[in-house]
MARPALUM-942466 format. One record per residue (C-alpha): residue in one letter; z, y, x; residue number from 1. Coordinates in pm, 1 decimal. Layout:
N
> code, Z, Y, X, pos
> A, Z, Y, X, NUM;
...
! end
This chain:
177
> code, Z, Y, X, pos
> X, -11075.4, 2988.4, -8988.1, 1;
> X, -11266.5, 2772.4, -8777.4, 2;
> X, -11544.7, 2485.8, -8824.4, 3;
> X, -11517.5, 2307.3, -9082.0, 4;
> X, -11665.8, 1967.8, -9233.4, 5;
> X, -11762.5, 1854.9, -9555.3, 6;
> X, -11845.0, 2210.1, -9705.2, 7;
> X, -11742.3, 2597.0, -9629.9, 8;
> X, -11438.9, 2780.1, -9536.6, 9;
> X, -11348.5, 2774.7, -9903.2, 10;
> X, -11335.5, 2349.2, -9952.7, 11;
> X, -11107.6, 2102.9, -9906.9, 12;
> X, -11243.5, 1964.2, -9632.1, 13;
> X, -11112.1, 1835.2, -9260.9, 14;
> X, -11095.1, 2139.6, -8985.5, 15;
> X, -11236.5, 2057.5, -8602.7, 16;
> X, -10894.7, 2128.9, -8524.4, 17;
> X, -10782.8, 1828.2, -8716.4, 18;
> X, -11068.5, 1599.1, -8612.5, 19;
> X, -11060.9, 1714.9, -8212.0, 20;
> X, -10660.9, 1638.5, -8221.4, 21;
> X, -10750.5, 1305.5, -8388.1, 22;
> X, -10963.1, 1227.7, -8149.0, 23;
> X, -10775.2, 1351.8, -7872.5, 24;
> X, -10471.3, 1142.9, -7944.7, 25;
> X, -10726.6, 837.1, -7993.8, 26;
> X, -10847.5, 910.2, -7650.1, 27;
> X, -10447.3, 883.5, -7545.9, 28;
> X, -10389.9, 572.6, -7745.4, 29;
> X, -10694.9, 411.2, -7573.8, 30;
> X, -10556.0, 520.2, -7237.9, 31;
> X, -10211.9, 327.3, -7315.3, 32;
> X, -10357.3, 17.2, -7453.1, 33;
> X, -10588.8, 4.9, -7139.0, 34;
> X, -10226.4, 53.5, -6912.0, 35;
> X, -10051.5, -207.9, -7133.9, 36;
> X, -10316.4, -483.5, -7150.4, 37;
> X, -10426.7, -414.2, -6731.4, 38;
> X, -10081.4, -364.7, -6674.1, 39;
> X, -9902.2, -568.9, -6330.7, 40;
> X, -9608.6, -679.4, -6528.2, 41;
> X, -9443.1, -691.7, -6217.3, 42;
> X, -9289.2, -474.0, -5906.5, 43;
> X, -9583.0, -584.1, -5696.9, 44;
> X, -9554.3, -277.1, -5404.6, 45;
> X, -9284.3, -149.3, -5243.7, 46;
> X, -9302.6, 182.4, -5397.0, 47;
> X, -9241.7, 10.6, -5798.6, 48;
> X, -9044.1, -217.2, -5624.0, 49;
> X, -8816.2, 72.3, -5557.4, 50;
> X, -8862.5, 239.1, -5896.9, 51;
> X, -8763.3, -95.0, -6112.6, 52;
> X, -8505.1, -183.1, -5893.5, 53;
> X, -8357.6, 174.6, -5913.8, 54;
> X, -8371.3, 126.6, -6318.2, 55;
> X, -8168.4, -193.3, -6285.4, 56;
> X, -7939.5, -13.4, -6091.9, 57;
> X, -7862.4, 261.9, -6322.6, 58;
> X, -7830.8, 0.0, -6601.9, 59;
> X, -7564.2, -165.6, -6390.5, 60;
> X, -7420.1, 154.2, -6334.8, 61;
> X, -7375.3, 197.8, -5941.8, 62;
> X, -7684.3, 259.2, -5726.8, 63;
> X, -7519.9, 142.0, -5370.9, 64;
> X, -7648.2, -234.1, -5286.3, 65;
> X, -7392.9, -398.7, -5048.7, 66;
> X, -7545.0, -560.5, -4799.9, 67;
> X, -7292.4, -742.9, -4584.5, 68;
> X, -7518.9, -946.2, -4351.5, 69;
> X, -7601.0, -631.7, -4216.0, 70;
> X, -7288.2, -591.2, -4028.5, 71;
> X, -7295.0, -912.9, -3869.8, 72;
> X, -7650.0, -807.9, -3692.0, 73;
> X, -7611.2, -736.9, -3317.1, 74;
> X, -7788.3, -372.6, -3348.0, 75;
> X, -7678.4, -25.1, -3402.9, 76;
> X, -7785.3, 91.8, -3800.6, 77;
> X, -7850.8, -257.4, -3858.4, 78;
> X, -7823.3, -181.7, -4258.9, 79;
> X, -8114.7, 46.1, -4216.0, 80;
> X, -8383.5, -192.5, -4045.9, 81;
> X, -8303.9, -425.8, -4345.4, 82;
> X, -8335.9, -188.8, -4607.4, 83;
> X, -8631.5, -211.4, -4819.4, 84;
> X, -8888.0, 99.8, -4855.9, 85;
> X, -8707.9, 283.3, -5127.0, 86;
> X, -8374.3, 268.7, -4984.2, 87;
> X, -8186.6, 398.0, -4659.9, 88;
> X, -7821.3, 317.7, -4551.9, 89;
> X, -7544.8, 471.6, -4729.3, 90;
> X, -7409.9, 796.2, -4631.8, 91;
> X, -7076.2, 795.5, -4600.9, 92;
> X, -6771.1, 519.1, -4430.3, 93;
> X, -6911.1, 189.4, -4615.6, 94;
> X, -7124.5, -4.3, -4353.0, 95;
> X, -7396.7, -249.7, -4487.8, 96;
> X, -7420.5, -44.2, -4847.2, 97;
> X, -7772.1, 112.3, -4907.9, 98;
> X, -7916.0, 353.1, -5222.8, 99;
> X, -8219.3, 415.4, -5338.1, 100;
> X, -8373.4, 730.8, -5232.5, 101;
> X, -8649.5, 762.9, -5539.9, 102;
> X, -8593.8, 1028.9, -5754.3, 103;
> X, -8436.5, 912.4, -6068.7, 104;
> X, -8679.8, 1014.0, -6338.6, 105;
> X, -8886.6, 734.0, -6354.0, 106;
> X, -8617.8, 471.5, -6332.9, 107;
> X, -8383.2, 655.0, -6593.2, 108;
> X, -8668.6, 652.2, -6817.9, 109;
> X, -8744.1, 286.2, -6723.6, 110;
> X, -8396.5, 213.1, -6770.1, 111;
> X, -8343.3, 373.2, -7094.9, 112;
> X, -8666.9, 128.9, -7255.7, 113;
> X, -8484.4, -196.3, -7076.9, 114;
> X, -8188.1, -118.1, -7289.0, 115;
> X, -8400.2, -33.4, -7614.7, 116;
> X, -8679.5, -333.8, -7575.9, 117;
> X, -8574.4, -571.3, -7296.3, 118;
> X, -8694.8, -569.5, -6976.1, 119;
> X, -9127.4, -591.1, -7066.6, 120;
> X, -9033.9, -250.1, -7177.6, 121;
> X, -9027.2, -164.3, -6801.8, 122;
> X, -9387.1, -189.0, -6719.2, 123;
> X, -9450.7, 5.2, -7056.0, 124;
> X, -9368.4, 330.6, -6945.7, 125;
> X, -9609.3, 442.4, -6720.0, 126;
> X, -9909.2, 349.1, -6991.6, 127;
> X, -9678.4, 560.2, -7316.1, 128;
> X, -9660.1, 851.1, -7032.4, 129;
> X, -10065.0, 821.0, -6941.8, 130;
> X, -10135.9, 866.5, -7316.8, 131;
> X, -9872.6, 1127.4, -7372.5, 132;
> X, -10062.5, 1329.0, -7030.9, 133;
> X, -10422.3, 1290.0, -7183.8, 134;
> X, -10283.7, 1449.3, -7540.7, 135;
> X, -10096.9, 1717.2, -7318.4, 136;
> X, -10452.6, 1764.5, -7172.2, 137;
> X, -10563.2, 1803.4, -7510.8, 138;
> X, -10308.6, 2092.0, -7598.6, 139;
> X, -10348.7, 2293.5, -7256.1, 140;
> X, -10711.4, 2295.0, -7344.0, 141;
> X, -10670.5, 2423.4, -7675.7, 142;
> X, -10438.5, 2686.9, -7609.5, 143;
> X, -10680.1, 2761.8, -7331.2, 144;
> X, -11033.0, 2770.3, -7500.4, 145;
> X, -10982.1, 2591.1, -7858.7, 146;
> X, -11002.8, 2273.0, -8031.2, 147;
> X, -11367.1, 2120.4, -7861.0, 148;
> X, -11221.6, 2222.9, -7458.7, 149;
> X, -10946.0, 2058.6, -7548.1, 150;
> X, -11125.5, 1737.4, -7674.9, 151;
> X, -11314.8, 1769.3, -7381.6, 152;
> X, -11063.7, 1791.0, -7161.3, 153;
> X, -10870.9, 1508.2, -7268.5, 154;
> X, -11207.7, 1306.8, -7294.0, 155;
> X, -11254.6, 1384.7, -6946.5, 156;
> X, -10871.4, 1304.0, -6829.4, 157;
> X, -10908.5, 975.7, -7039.8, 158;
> X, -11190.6, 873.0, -6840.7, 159;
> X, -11101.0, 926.9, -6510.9, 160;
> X, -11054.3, 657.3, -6319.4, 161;
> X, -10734.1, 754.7, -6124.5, 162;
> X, -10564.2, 809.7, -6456.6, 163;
> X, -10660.0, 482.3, -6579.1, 164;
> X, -10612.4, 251.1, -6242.5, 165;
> X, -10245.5, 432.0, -6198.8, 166;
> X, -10126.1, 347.6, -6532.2, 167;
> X, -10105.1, -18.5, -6481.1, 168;
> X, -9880.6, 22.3, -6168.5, 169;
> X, -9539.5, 114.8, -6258.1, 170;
> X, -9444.5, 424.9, -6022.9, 171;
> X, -9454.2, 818.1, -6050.6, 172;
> X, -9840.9, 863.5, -5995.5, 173;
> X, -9961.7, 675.8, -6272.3, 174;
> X, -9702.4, 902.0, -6527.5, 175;
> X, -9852.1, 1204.5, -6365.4, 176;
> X, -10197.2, 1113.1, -6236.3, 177;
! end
């Protein structure tokens, strides 16, 4: 069933569905080299600041940071004026102790490649999850209307500039875009 290429339904030949999901994971491969090669290489805002940092912290296995200069400041919740975007003071009895407030998706999964690869492996997420959305593309598409919308689709997401500026930064937009 279907179109088919180099002869009739009968041949050996390849199926559109084979060529468009070719294709459509191309289209994903090209949007991860374009994350990896653009990519910052670096927690250059507050918000992948937070993320990265949050990853470290899960390595290390506690996600309070003491912060004991806070509690010589003259000012009431001193530990939360100093606490970077990302982070608030600690609930709880422990004064000049602050946690990240990010949810932990991101940074688990940033974690997890810093203990497989090193810490480069960091900034590679974002790009492996902005190929793996354009194939997704691909599938919804094909479920939805067949093998060409869904090659069109993920042609479309590949190209859009939103998908490709956000997966050189490392935070939650880029993997979702």
């Amino acid at each position: 069933p279907g179109v088919w290429f180099c002869g009739g339904a009968g041949s050996t030949g390849v199926s559109m569905e084979v060529v468009s999901a070719l294709l459509a994971c191309l289209c994903g491969v090209a949007v991860v080299r374009f994350g990896v090669v653009r990519r910052t290489g670096v927690a250059s805002g507050a918000d992948s600041y937070g993320y990265v940092s949050e990853a470290d912290l899960w390595i290390k296995g506690n996600l309070h940071v003491s912060q004991e200069f806070a509690r010589e400041l003259p000012w009431p919740k001193a530990e939360a004026t100093v606490a970077p975007l990302g982070y608030k003071e600690q609930p709880g009895d422990e004064i000049g102790a602050i946690v990240p407030v990010y949810s932990p998706g991101l940074s688990l999964l940033m974690a997890g490649a810093k203990l497989i690869a090193g810490h480069a492996a960091v900034f590679w997420v974002v790009p492996l999850l902005g190929g793996l959305f354009v194939i997704s593309i691909y599938g919804i598409g094909r479920h939805i209307g067949g093998p060409l919308v869904g090659l069109f689709a993920s042609g479309l997401t590949a190209l859009r500039p939103i998908v490709l500026f956000m997966g050189v930064v490392p935070v939650t937009r880029g993997a979702g875009a």
